[in-house]
matplotlib code that plots the C-alpha trace (Angstrom):
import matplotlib.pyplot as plt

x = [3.8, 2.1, -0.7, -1.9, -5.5, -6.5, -9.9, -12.8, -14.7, -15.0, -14.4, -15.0, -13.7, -10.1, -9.6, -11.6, -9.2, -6.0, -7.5, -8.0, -4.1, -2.9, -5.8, -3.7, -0.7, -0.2, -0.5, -0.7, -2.6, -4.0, -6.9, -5.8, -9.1, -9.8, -6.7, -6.2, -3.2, -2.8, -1.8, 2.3, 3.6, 6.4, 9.0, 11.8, 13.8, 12.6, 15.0, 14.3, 13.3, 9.9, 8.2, 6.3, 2.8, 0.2, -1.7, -1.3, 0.9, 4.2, 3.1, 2.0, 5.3, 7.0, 4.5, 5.4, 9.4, 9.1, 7.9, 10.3, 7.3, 4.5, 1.1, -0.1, -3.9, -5.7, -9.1, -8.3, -9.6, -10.3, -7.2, -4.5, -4.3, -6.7, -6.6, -5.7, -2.8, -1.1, -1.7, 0.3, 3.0, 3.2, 4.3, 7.3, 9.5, 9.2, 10.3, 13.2, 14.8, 14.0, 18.0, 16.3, 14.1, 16.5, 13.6, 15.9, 18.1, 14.9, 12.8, 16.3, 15.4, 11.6, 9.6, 6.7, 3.4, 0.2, -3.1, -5.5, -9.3, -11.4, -14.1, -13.0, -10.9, -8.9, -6.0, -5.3, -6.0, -4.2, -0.9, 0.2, -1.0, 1.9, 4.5, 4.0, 4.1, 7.4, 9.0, 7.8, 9.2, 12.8, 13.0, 13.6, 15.6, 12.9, 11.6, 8.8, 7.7, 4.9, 1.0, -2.7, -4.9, -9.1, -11.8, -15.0, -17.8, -20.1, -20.0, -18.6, -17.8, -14.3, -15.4, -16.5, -13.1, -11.8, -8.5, -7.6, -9.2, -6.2, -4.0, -4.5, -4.3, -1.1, 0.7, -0.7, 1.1, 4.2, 4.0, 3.4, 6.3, 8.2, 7.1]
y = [11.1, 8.1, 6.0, 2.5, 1.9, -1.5, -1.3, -2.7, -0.3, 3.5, 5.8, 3.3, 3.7, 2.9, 5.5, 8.2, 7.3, 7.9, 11.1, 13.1, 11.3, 13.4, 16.3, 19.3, 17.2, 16.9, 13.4, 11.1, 8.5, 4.8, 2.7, -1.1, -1.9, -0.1, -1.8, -4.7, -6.4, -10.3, -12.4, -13.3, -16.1, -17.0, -17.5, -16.8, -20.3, -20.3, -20.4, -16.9, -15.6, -13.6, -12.8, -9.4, -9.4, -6.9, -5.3, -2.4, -3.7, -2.2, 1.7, 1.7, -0.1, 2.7, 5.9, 4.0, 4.1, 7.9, 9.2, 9.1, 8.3, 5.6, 4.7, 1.4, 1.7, -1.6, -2.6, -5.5, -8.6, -11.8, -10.8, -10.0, -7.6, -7.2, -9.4, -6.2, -5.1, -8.6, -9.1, -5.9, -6.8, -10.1, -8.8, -7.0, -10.4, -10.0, -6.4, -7.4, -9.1, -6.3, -5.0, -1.9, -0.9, -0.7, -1.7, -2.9, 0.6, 3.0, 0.7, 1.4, 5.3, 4.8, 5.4, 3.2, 3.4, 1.8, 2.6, -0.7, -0.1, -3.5, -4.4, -7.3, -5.9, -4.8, -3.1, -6.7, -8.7, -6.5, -6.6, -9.7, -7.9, -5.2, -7.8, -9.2, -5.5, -5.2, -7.9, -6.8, -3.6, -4.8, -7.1, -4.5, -2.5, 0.6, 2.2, 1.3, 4.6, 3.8, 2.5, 3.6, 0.8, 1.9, 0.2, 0.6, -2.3, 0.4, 2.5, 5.8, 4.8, 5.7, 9.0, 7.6, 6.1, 9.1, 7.6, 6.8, 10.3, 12.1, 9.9, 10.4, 14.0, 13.7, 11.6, 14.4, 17.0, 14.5, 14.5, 18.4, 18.9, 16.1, 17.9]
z = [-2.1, -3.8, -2.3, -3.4, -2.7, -2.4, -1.2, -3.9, -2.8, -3.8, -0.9, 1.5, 5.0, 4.2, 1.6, 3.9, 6.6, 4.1, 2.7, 6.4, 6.6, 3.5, 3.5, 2.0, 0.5, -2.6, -3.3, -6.5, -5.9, -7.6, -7.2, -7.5, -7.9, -11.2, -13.2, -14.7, -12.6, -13.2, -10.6, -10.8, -13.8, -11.5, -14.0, -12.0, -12.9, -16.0, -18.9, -20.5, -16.7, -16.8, -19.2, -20.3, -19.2, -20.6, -17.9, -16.0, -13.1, -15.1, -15.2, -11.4, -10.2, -12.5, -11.1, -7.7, -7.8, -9.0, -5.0, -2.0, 0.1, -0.4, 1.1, 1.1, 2.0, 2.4, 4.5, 6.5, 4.3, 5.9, 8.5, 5.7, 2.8, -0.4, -3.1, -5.5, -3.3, -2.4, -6.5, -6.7, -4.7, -5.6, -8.7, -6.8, -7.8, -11.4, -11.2, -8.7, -11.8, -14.2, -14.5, -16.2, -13.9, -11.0, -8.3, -5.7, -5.7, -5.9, -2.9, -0.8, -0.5, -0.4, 3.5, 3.1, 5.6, 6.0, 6.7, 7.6, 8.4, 9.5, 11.8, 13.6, 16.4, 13.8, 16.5, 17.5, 14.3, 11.8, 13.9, 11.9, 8.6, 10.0, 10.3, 6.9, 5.6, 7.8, 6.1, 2.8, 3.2, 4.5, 1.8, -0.3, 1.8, 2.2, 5.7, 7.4, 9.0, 10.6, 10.0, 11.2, 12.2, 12.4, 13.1, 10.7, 9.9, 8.0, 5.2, 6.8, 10.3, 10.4, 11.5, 14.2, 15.5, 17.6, 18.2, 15.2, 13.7, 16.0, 14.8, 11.3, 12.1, 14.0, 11.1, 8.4, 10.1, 10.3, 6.8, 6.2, 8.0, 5.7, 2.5]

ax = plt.figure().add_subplot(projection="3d")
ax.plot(x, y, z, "-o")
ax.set_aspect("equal")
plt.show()
């Protein structure tokens, strides 16, 4: 199992809400926040196509394709995903063309989820957050299994959600059972 983190923040209330969701699975596991991923060149009618692009964006995608199952953990960001993750998967078209890389094939057999944490109502106001994620994820031909919406303002109130505490616990046997 492979989770993307895309909080800026260290174990703020998205992260604690993925790690009771995978508490005693063996997970690998990379914070966006902490590489260096540029924003997409789009290059894609360019003459030569795209281009290289030294950051770090090449070696997550890689560590990414390697898992059958993936976590995309984000806090909910003025109603859509982090900067670092959309960043991230913006990047998704360059590696679309990369005939080495195979992205297409792998994404087919990957079951994608997504944890969102926000303040704002965030049940209601994350939903179309979901949908884009939805799309996302049948774009490239991999299953949406499922997501975990919480609602936090302060540092540490996610333990305070009670419904979305038993449903974290509910999807982490899920996944037990999976692995």
């Amino acid at each position: 199992m492979f989770i993307i983190h895309g909080s800026s923040r260290e174990n703020g209330n998205t992260e604690q809400l993925t790690k009771m969701i995978t508490e005693g699975i063996s997970v690998s596991e990379v914070q966006l926040r902490t590489k260096n991923i540029r924003p997409i060149n789009d290059q894609r009618h360019a003459e030569l196509g795209f281009q290289p692009v030294d950051d770090d964006y090449e070696q997550i995608s890689k560590e990414m394709l390697e898992h059958d199952t993936i976590i995309f953990s984000t806090p909910l960001y003025w109603y859509g995903m982090s900067g670092h993750m959309k960043n991230f998967i913006d990047r998704w078209s360059q590696s679309l063309r990369d005939k080495e890389l195979h992205f297409a094939k792998k994404m087919k057999t990957k079951k994608m989820y997504v944890v969102i944490v926000g303040g704002d109502n965030p049940s209601l106001k994350a939903l179309p957050l979901i949908l884009q994620f939805k799309h996302i994820f049948e774009f490239v031909g991999a299953s949406f299994e499922g997501y975990i919406i919480g609602k936090a303002n302060s540092p540490g109130d996610i333990r305070l959600d009670s419904n979305t505490i038993q449903q974290a616990n509910a999807l982490n046997l899920k996944l037990k059972n999976e692995n």
